[in-house]
MILOKOL-814801 format. One record per residue (C-alpha): x, y, z. Coordinates in steps of 0.2 Angstrom, whole numbers. Example, Ala and Ser with C-alpha at 12.3 -4.5 7.8 and 13.67 -1.06 7.14 Angstrom:
! residues 2
{u: 62 | v: -22 | w: 39}
{u: 68 | v: -5 | w: 36}
//
This chain:
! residues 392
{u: 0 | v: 0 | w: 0}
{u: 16 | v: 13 | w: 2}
{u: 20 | v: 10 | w: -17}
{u: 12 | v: 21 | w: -25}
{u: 23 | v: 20 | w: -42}
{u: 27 | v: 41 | w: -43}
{u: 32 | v: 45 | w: -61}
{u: 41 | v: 59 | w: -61}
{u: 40 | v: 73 | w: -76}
{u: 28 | v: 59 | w: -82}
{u: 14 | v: 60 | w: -96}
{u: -1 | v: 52 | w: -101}
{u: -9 | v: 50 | w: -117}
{u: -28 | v: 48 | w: -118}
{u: -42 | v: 43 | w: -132}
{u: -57 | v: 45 | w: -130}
{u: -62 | v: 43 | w: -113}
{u: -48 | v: 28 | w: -109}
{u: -26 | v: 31 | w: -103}
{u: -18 | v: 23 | w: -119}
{u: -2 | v: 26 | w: -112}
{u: 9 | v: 31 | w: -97}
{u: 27 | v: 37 | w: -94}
{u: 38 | v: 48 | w: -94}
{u: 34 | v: 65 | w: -105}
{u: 49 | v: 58 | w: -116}
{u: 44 | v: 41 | w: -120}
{u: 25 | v: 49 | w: -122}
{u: 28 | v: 61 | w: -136}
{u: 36 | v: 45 | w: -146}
{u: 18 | v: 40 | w: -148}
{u: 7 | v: 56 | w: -151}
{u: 6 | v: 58 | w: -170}
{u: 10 | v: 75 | w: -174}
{u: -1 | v: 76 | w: -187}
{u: -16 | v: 73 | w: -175}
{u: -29 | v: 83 | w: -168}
{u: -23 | v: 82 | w: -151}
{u: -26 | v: 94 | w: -135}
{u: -11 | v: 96 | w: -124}
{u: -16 | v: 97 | w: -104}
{u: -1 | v: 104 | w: -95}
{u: -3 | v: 101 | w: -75}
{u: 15 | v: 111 | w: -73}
{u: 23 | v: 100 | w: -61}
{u: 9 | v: 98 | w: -50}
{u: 3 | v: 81 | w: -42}
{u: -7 | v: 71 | w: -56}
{u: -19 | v: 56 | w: -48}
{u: -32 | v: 46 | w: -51}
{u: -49 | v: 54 | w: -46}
{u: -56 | v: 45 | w: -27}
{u: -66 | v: 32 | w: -27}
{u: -77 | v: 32 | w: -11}
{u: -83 | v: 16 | w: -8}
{u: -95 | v: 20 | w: 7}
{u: -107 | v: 35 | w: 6}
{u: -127 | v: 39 | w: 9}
{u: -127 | v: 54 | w: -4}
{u: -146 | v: 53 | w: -5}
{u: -156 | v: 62 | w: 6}
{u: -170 | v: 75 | w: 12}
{u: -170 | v: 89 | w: 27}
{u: -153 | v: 92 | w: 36}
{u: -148 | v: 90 | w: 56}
{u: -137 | v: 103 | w: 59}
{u: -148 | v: 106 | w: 75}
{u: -142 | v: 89 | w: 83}
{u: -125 | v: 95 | w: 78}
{u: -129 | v: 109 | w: 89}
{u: -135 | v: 99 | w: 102}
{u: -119 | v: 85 | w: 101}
{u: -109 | v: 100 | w: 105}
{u: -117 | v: 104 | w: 120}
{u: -115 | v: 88 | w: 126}
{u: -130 | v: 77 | w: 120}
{u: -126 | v: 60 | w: 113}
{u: -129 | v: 54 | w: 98}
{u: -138 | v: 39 | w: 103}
{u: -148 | v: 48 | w: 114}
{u: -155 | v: 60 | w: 100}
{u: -157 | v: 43 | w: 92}
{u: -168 | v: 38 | w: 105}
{u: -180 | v: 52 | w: 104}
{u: -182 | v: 48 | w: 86}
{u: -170 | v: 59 | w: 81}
{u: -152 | v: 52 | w: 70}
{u: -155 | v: 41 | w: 57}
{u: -177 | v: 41 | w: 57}
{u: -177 | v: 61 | w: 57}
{u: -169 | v: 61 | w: 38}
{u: -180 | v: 45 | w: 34}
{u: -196 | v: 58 | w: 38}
{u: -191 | v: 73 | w: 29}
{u: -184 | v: 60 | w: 14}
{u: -202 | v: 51 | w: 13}
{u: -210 | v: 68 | w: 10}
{u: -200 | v: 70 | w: -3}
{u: -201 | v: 68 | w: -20}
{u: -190 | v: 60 | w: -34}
{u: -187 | v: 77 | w: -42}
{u: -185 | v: 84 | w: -26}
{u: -169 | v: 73 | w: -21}
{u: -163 | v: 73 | w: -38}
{u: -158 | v: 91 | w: -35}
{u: -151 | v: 89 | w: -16}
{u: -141 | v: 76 | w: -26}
{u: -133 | v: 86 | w: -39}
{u: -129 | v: 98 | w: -27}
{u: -120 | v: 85 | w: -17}
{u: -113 | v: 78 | w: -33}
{u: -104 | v: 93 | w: -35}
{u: -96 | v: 95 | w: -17}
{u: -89 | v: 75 | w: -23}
{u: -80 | v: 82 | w: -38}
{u: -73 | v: 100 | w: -31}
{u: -64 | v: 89 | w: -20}
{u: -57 | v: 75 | w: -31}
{u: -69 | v: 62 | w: -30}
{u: -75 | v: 53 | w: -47}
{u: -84 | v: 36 | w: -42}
{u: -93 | v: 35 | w: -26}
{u: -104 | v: 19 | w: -18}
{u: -120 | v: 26 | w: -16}
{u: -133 | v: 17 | w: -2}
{u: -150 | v: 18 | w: 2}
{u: -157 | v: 17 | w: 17}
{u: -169 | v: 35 | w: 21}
{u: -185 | v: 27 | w: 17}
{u: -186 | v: 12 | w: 25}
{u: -203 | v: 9 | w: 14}
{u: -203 | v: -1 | w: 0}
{u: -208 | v: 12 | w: -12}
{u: -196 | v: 26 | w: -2}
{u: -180 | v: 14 | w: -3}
{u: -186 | v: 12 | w: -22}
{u: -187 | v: 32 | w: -24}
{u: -169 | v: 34 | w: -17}
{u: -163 | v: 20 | w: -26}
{u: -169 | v: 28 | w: -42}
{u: -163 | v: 44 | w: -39}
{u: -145 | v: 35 | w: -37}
{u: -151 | v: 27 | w: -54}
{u: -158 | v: 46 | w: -62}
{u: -140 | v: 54 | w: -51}
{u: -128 | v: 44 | w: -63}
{u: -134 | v: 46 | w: -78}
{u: -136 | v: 67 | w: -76}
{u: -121 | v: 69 | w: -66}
{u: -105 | v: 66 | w: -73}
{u: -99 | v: 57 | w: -56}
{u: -102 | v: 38 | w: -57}
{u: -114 | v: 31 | w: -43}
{u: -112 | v: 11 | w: -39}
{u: -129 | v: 7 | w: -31}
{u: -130 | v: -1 | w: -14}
{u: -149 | v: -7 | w: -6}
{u: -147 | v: -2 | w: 14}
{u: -164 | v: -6 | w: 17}
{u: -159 | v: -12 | w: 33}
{u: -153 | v: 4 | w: 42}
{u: -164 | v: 6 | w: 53}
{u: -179 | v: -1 | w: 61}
{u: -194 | v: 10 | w: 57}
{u: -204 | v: 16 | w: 70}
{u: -220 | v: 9 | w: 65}
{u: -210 | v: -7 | w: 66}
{u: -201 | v: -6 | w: 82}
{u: -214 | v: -17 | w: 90}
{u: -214 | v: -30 | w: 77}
{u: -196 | v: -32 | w: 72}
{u: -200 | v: -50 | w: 62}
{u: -213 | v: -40 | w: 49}
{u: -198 | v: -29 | w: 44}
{u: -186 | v: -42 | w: 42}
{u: -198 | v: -51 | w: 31}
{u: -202 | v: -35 | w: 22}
{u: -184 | v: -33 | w: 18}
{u: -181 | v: -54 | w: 11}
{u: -201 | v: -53 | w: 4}
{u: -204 | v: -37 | w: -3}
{u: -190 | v: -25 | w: -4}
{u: -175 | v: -35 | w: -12}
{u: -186 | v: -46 | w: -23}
{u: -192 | v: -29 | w: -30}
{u: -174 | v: -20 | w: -30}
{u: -167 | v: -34 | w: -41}
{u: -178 | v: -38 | w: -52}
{u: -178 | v: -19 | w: -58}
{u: -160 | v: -20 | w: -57}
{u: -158 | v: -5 | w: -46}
{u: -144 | v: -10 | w: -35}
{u: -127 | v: -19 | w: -35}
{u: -125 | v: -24 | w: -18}
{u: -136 | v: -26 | w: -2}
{u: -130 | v: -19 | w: 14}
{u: -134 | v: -21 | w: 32}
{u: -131 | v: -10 | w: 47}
{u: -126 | v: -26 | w: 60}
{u: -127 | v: -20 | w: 77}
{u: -135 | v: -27 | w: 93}
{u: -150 | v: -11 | w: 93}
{u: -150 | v: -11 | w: 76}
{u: -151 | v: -28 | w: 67}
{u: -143 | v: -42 | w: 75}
{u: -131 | v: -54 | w: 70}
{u: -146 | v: -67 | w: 65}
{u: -156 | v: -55 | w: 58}
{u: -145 | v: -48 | w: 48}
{u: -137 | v: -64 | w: 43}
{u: -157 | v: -70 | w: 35}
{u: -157 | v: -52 | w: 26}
{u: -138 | v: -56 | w: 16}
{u: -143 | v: -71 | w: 13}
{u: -158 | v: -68 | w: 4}
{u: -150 | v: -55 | w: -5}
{u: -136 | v: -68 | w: -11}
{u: -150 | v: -80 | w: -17}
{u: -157 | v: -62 | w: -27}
{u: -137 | v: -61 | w: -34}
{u: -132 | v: -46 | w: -26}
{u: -115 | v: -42 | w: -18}
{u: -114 | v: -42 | w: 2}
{u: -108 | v: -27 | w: 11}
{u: -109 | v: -23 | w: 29}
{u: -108 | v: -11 | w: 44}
{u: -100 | v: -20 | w: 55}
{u: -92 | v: -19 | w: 74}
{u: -97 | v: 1 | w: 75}
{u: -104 | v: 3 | w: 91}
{u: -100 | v: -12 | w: 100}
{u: -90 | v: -27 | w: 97}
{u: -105 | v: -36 | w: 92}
{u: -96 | v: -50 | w: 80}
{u: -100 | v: -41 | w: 66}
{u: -83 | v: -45 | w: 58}
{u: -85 | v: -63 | w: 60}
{u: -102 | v: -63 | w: 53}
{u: -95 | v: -53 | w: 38}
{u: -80 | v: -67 | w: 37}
{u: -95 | v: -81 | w: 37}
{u: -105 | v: -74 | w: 23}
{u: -90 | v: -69 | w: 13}
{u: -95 | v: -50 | w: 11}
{u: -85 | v: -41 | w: -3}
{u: -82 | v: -28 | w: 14}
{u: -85 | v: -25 | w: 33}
{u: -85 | v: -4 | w: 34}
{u: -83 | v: 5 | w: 51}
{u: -76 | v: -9 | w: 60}
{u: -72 | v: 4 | w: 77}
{u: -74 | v: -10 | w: 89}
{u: -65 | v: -26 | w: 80}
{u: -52 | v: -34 | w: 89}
{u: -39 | v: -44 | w: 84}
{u: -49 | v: -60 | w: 82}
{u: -61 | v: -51 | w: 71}
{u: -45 | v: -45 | w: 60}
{u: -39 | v: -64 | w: 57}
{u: -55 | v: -69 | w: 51}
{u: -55 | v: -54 | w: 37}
{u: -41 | v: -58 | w: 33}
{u: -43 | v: -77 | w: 29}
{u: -61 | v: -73 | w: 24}
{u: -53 | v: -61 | w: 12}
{u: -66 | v: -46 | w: 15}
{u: -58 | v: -31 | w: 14}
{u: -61 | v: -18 | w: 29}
{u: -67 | v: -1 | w: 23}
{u: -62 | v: 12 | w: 37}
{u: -75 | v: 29 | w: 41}
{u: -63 | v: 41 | w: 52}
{u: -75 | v: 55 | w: 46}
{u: -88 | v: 48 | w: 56}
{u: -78 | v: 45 | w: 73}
{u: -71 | v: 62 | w: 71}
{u: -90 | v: 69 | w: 70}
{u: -98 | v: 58 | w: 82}
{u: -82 | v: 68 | w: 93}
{u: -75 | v: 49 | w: 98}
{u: -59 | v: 43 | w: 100}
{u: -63 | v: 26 | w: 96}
{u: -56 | v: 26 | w: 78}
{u: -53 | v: 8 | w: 69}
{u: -37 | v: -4 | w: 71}
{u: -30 | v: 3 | w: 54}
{u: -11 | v: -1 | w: 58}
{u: -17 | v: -20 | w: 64}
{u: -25 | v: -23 | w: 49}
{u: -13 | v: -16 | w: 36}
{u: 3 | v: -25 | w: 47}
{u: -9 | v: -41 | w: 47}
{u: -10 | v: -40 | w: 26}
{u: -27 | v: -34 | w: 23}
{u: -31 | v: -23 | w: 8}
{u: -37 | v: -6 | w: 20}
{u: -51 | v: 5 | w: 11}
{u: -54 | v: 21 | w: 16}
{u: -71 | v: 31 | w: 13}
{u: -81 | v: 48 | w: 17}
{u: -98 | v: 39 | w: 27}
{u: -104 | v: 55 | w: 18}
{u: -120 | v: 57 | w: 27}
{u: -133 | v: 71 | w: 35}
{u: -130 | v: 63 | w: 53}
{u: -112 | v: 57 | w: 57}
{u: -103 | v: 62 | w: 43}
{u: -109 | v: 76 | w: 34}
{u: -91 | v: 78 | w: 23}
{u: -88 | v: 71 | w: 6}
{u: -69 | v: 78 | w: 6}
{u: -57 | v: 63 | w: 3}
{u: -43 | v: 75 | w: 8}
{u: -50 | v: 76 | w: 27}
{u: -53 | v: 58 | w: 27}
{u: -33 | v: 55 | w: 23}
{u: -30 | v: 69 | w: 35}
{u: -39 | v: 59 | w: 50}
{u: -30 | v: 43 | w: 43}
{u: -14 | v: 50 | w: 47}
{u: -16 | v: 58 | w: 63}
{u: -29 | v: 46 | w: 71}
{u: -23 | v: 30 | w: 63}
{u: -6 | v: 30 | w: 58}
{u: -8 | v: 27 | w: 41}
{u: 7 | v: 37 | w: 30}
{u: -1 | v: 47 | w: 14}
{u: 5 | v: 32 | w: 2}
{u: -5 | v: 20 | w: 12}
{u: -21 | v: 33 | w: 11}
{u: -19 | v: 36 | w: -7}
{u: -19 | v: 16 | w: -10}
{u: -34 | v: 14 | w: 1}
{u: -46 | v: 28 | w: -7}
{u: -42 | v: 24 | w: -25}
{u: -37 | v: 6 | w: -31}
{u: -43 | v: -5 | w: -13}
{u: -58 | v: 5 | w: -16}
{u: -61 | v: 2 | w: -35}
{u: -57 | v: -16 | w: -34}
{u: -71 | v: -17 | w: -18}
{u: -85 | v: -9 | w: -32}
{u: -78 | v: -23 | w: -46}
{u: -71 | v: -9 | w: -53}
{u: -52 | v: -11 | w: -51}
{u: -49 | v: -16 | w: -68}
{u: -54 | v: 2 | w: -77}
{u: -54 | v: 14 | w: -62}
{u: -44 | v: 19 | w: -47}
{u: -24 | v: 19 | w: -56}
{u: -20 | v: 29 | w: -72}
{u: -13 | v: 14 | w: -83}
{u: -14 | v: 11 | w: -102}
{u: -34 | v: 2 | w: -106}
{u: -42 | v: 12 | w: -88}
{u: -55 | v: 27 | w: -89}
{u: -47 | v: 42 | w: -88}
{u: -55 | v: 49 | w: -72}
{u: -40 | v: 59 | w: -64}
{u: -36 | v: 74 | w: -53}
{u: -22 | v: 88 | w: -56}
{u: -21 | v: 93 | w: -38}
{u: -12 | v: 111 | w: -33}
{u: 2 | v: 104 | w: -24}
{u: 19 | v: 96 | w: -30}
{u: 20 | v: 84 | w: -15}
{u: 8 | v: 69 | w: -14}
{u: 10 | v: 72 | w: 5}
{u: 2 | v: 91 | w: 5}
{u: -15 | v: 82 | w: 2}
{u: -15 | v: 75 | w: 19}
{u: -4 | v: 87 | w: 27}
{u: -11 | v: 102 | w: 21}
{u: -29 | v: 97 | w: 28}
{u: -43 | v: 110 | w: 27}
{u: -38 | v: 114 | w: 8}
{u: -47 | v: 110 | w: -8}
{u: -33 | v: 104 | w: -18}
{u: -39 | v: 99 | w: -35}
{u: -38 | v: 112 | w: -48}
{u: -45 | v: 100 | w: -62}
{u: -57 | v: 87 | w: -62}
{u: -59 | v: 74 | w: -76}
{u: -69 | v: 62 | w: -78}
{u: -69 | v: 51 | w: -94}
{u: -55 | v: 63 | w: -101}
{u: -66 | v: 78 | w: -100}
{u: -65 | v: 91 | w: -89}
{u: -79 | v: 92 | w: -76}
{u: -74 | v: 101 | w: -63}
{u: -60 | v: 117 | w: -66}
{u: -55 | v: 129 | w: -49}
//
């Protein structure tokens, strides 16, 4: 994860929207016909990358909660706003009184926040409607986002987020909902990728949400899961059991719950963003897991509640200071782990000869400044495809 493979005074050449060639400026120009019509992009010794791929976000969403923010810094906790139906339901209220149109808009707003700050590809869950025609509408604004954004969106069902309040007395009706309804529904419209779980004691147990992946399996979507946030729950061990492509959060894992990532082979996808908001100091065991041989992802948790950031650059910043990570090993983890946890590593996440050419010209001359320099918007230029979509 520390090798990042820097080529200096290097070059690419792009065709269309894919890298047909990298090196170094010299052995670049051999193969650009002179004769072509040919645009030449010059990032002046600046800090050339591939654009972020964040692999764990909640980008769609009505109403705000900068209120509980308010109220988190005078002390109140975040689960006991939860338990006065605040947190997660008070965005699944204002997000069911929304309309399709409506969080289409709130999307592209946040869409553009994702590029300013470098980010090309992002995860994109459900989860704020906890309905089955509200899970739908978010599911196809992610659908609707993607096609009229130039940010890529990879779906993921989180219909079980949360326990709606008109189910809390009756926990089994949801869960059969979610197997019955919901994912029969969201697969065969083809609206989602992967099906994710938030595993937790309070939330959904470790059986219930073992029944929910597994039906989601027999529907042939990918498994993902939140895992080991607020407790250490066994949520790493379950994700080890069912093979899921990733455990995200992961806070509360011990060393037994690393070794069976590792030999499950589920890659761990790390949210500082959110520990830092929640104001914890309970971050995950990222130096355990990298020294242990597992491939370390790093995301935003963009959300209204717990993380309300979609900058990459703050998430390496918290990488370093709060988990020892170096910069290379944040780099690693927020573009190719990340790709390769979407099934995307093969075209995104690395500028190399046959991949899209979604890269970042950021304003700095040292890799280093993006984590060091926190605080700073670095890119100057977004491409996406090899066109410009987002200039400073």
């Amino acid at each position: 994860m520390r090798e990042l493979s820097i080529i200096e005074n290097g070059a690419m050449l792009i065709t269309g929207d894919r890298i047909t060639h990298v090196g170094s400026r010299q052995e670049i120009d051999r193969h650009v016909d002179a004769a072509a019509d040919y645009e030449v992009i010059d990032a002046g010794g600046r800090v050339v990358m591939p654009g972020f791929v964040d692999a764990h976000t909640h980008p769609v969403f009505a109403g705000r909660r900068a209120g509980e923010f308010e109220e988190r810094a005078l002390g109140v906790t975040y689960q006991e706003i939860a338990a006065r139906g605040g947190g997660i339901q008070s965005t699944v209220r204002a997000t069911r009184q929304g309309t399709l149109d409506e969080l289409v808009v709130a999307g592209k707003r946040y869409a553009d926040w994702f590029l300013r700050t470098g980010t090309t590809t992002v995860e994109a869950k459900s989860g704020y409607g906890l309905t089955v025609e509200d899970e739908i509408k978010i599911l196809e604004a992610i659908k609707r986002l993607d096609s009229e954004t130039t940010l890529r969106y990879v779906p993921t069902f989180l219909g079980a987020h949360d326990i709606p309040p008109e189910y809390k007395s009756r926990r089994d009706e949801y869960v059969s909902l979610l197997i019955g309804e919901m994912l029969p529904r969201v697969a065969g419209e083809t609206l989602a990728e992967y099906c994710d779980v938030f595993c937790e004691d309070k939330v959904f147990t470790n059986d219930e949400s073992r029944k929910i992946l597994s039906a989601a399996t027999h529907q042939g979507l990918g498994l993902r899961m939140h895992a080991d946030q607020l407790s250490l729950s066994g949520g790493a061990k379950l994700a080890a059991e069912l093979g899921t492509v990733t455990a995200d959060h992961l806070e509360y894992t011990d060393s037994d719950g690393i070794a069976v990532l590792k030999s499950a082979g589920v890659q761990p996808v790390l949210l500082p963003g959110s520990v830092y908001a929640l104001g914890s100091s309970r971050y995950p065991a990222a130096r355990e897991m990298i020294d242990a041989g597992l491939a370390v992802v790093l995301a935003t948790d963009f959300n209204p509640g717990s993380s309300p950031t979609p900058s990459m650059t703050m998430i390496l910043s918290l990488a370093s200071t709060h988990m020892k990570m170096t910069p290379a090993e944040s780099i690693t983890a927020s573009t190719i782990n990340a790709a390769h946890t979407l099934n995307r590593g093969d075209y995104l996440g690395s500028l190399e000869p046959g991949k899209i050419a979604d890269f970042v010209i950021h304003d700095c001359q040292d890799y280093r400044d993006l984590a060091y320099f926190f605080g700073v918007e670095h890119p100057g230029k977004v491409f996406a495809g090899g066109k410009l979509v987002y200039q400073r």
